[in-house]
Residue frames as qw, qx, qy, qz and C-alpha x, y, z in Angstrom:
[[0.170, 0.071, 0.848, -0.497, 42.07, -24.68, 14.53],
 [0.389, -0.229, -0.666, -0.593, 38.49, -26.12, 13.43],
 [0.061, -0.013, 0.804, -0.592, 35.89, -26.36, 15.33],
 [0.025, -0.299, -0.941, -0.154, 32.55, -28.69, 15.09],
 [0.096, -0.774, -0.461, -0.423, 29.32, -26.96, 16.22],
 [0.582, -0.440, -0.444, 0.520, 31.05, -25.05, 19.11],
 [0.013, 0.972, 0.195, -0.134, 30.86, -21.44, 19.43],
 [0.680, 0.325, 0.044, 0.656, 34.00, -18.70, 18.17],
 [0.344, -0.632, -0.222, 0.658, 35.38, -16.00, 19.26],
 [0.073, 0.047, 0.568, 0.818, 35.43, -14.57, 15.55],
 [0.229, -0.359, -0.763, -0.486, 31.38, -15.36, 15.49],
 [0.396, -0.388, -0.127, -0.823, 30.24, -13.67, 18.26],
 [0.278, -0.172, 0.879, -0.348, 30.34, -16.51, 20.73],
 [0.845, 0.247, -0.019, -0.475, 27.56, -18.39, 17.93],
 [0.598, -0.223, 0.729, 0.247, 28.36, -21.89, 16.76],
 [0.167, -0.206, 0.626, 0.734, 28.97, -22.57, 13.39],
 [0.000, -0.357, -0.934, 0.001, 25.36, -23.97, 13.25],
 [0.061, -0.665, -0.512, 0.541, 23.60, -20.80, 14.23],
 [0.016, -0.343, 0.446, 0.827, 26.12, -18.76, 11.60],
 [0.244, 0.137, 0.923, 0.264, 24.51, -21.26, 9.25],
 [0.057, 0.529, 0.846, -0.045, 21.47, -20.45, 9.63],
 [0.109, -0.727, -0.128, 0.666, 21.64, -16.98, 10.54],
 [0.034, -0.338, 0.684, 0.646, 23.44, -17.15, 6.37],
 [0.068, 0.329, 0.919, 0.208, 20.36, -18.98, 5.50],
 [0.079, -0.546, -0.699, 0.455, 18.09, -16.98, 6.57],
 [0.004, 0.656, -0.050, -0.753, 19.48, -13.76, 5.60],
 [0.109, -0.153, 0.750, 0.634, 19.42, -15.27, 2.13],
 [0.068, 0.539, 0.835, -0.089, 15.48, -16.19, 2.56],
 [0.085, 0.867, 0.377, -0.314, 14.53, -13.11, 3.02],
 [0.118, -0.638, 0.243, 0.721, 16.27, -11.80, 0.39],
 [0.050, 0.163, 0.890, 0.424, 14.92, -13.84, -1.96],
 [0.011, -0.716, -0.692, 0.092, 11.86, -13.13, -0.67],
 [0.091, -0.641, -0.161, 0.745, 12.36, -9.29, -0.78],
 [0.040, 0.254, -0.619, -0.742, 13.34, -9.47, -4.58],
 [0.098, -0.350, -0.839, -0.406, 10.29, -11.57, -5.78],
 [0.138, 0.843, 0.509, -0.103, 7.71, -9.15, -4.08],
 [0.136, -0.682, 0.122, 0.708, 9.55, -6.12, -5.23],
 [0.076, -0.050, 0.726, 0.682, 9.48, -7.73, -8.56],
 [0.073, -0.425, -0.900, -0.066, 6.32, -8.52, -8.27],
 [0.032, -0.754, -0.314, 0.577, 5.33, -5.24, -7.20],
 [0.070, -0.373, 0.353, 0.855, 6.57, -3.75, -11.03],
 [0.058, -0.192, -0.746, -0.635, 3.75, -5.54, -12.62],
 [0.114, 0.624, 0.736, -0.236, 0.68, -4.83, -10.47],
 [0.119, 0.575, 0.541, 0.602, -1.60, -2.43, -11.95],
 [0.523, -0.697, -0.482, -0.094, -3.03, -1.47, -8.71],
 [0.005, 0.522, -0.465, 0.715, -1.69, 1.02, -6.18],
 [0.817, -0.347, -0.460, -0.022, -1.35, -0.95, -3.13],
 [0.167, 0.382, -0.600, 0.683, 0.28, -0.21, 0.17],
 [0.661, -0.447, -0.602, 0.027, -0.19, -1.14, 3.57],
 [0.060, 0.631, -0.234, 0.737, -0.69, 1.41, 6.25],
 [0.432, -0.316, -0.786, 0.308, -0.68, 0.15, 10.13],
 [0.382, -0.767, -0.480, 0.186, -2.36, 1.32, 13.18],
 [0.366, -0.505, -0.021, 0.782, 0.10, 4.31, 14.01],
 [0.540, 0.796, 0.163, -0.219, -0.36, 5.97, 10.55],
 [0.057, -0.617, 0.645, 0.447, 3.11, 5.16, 8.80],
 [0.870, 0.375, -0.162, -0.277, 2.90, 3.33, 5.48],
 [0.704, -0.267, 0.648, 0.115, 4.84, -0.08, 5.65],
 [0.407, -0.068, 0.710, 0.570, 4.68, -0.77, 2.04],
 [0.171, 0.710, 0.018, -0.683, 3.95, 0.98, -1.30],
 [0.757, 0.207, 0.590, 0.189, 3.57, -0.62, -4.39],
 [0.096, -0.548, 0.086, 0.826, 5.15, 1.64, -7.35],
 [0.055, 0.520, 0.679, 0.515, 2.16, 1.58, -9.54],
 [0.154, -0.772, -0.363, 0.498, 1.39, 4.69, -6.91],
 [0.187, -0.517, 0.280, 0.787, 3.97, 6.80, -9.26],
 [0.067, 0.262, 0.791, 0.548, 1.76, 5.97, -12.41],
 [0.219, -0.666, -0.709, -0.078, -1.74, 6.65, -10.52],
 [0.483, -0.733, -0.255, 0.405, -0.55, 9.49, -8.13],
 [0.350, 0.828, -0.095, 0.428, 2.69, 11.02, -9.77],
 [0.256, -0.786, 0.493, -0.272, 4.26, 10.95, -6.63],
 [0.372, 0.281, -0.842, 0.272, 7.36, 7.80, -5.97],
 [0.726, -0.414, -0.544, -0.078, 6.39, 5.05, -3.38],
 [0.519, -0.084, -0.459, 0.717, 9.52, 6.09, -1.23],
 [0.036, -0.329, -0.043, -0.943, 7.45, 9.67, -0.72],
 [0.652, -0.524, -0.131, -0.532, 4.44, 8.29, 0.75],
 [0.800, -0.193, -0.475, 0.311, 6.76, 6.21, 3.08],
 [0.438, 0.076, -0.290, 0.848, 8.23, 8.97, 4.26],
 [0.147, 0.107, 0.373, -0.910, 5.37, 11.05, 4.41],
 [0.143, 0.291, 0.936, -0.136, 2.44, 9.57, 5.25],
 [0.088, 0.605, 0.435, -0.661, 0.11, 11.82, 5.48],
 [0.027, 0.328, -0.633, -0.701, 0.46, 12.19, 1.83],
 [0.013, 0.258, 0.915, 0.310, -1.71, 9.57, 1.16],
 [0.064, 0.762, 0.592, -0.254, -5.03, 12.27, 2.61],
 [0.053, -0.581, 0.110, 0.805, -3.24, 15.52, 1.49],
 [0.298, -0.168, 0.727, 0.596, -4.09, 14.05, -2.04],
 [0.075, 0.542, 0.836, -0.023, -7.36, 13.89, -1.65],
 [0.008, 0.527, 0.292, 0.798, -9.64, 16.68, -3.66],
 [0.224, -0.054, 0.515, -0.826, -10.91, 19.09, -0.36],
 [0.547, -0.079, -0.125, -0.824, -14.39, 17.77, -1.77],
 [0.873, -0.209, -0.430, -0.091, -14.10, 14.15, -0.68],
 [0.243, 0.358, -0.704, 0.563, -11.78, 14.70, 2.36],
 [0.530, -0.204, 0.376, -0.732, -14.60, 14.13, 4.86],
 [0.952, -0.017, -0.010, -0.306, -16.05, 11.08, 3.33],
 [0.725, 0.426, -0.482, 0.246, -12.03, 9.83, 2.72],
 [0.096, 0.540, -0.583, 0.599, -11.54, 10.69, 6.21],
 [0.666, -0.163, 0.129, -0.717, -14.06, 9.47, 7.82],
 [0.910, 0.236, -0.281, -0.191, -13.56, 5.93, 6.20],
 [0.499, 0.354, -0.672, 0.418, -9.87, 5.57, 7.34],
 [0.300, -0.458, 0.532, -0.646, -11.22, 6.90, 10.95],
 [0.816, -0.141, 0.273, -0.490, -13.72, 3.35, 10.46],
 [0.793, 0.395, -0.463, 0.002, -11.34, 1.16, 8.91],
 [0.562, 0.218, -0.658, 0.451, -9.36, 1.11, 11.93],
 [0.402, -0.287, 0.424, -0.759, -11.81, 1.70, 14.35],
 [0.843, 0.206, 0.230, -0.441, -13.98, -1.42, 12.85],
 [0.012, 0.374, -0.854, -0.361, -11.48, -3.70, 11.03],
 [0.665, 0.316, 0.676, 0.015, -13.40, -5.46, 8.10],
 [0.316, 0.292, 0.560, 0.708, -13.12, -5.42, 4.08],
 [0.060, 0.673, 0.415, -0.610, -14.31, -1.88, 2.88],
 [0.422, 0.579, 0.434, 0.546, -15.08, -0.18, -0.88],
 [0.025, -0.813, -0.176, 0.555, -14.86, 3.54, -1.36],
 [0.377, 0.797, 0.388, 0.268, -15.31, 5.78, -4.53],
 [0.348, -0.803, -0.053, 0.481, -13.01, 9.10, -4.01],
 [0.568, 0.778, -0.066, 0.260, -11.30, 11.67, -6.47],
 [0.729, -0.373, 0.149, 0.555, -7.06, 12.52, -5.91],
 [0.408, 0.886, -0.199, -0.097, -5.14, 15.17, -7.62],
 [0.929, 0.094, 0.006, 0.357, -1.82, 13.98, -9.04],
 [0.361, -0.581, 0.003, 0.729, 1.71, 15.50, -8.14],
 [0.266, 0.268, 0.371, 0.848, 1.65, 17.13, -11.80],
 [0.170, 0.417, 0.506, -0.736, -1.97, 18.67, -10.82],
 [0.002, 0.149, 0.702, 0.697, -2.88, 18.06, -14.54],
 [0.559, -0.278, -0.219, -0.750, -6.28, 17.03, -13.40],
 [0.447, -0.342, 0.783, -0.265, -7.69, 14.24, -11.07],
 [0.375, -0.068, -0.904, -0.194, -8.30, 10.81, -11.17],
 [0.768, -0.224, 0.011, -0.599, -10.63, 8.52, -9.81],
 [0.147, 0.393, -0.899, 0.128, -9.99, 5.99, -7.61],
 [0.790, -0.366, -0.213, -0.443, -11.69, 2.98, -6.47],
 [0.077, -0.417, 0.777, -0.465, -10.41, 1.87, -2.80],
 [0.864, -0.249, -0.328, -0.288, -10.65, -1.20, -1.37],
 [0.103, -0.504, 0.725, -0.458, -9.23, -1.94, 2.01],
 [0.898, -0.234, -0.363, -0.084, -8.91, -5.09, 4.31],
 [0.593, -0.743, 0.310, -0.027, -7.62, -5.36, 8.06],
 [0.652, 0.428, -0.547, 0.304, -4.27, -7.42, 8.43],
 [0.669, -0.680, 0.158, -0.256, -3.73, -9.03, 11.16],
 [0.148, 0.496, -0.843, 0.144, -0.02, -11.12, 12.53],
 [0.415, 0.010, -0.891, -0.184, -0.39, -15.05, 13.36],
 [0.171, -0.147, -0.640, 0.735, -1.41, -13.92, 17.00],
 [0.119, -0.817, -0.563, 0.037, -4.68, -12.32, 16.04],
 [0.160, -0.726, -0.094, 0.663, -3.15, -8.41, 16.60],
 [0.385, 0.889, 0.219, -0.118, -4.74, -5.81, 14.49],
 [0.808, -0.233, 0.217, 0.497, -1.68, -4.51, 12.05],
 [0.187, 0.586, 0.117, -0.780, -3.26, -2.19, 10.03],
 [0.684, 0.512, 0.464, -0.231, -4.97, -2.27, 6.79],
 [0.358, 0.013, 0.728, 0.585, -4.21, -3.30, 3.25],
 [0.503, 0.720, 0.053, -0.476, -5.55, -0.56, 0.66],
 [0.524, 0.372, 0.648, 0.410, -5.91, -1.50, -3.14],
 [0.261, 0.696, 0.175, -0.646, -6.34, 1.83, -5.36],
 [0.530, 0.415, 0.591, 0.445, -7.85, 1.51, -9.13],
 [0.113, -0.316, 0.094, 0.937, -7.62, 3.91, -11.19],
 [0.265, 0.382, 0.876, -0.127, -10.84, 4.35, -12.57],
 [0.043, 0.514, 0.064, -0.855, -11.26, 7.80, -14.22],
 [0.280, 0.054, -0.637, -0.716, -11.63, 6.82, -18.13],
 [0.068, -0.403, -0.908, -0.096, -14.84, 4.72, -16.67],
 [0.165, -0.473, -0.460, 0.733, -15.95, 7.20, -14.48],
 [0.141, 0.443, -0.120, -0.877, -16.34, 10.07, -17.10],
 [0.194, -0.051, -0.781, -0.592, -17.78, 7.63, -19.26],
 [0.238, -0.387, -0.855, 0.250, -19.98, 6.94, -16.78],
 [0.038, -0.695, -0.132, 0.706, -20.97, 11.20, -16.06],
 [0.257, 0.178, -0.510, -0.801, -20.81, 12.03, -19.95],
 [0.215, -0.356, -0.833, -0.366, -23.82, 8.89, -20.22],
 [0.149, -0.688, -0.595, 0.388, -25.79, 10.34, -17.17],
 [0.128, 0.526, 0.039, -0.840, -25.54, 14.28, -18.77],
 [0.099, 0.075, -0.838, -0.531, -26.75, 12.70, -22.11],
 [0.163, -0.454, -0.856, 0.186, -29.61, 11.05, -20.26],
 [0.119, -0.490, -0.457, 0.733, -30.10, 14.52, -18.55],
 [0.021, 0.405, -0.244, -0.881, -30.33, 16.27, -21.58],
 [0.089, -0.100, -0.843, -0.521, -32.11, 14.00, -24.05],
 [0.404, -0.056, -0.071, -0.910, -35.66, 15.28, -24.61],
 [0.440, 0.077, 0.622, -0.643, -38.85, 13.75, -23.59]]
């Protein structure tokens, strides 16, 4: 038995039309899942996006390069992303997140991290921006993190140089 765009009892009482789509769709966004996921293997940047509640929606896995710790870790536990932070910026690192999402707009921040090995830390340079859905509602913010460490020390080895060089 065939039947034109009418609903099935196989389909869930959808019509064949709806399936269609419903098969379309699911294919869309699977396309779409693969080409940022691919796209996520080349960024340089540790990105991730962390909403209003404090759970991390996405994680870009240039985190496991910068960080040492897998993307799927800071998804799971958030809270990772402050625990990382050296005890000597945790106030200014805290402080920021408390005005990023008290004040949504583009922010910069400077801040050191220890990595999961604890070799030594890094330097990061953070840059956040709000996110918002089509509706205008606040979604939580999109963080960017460079490593920055080989500048950094180059930067501190030219200022003790400075400090030192005689009069």
């Amino acid at each position: 038995m065939a039947y034109q765009n009418g609903p099935t009892p196989a389909s869930g009482g959808r019509s064949f039309r709806q399936l269609a789509l419903a098969v379309a769709l699911e294919k869309a966004v699977s396309e779409a899942e693969t080409a940022i996921s691919g796209a996520g293997q080349f960024m340089q940047d540790w990105e991730y996006w962390e909403s209003p509640e404090g759970s991390v929606r996405f994680c870009s896995p240039a985190c496991e390069r910068i960080t040492g710790y897998r993307p799927e870790q800071f998804l799971v536990e958030p809270k990772l992303l402050r625990e990382i932070v050296l005890p000597e910026d945790a106030n200014l690192c805290g402080e920021f997140q408390r005005e990023a999402f008290a004040h949504p707009q583009q922010r910069s921040l400077q801040f050191r991290i220890r990595r999961a090995d604890m070799a030594r830390c890094r330097w990061l340079e953070h840059h956040s921006q709000p996110v918002y859905d089509e509706q205008g509602h606040f979604l939580g913010v999109r963080a960017s993190n460079r490593d920055y460490t080989a500048e950094k020390e180059a930067e501190l080895q030219s200022q003790r140089l400075r400090e030192d060089w005689p009069e």
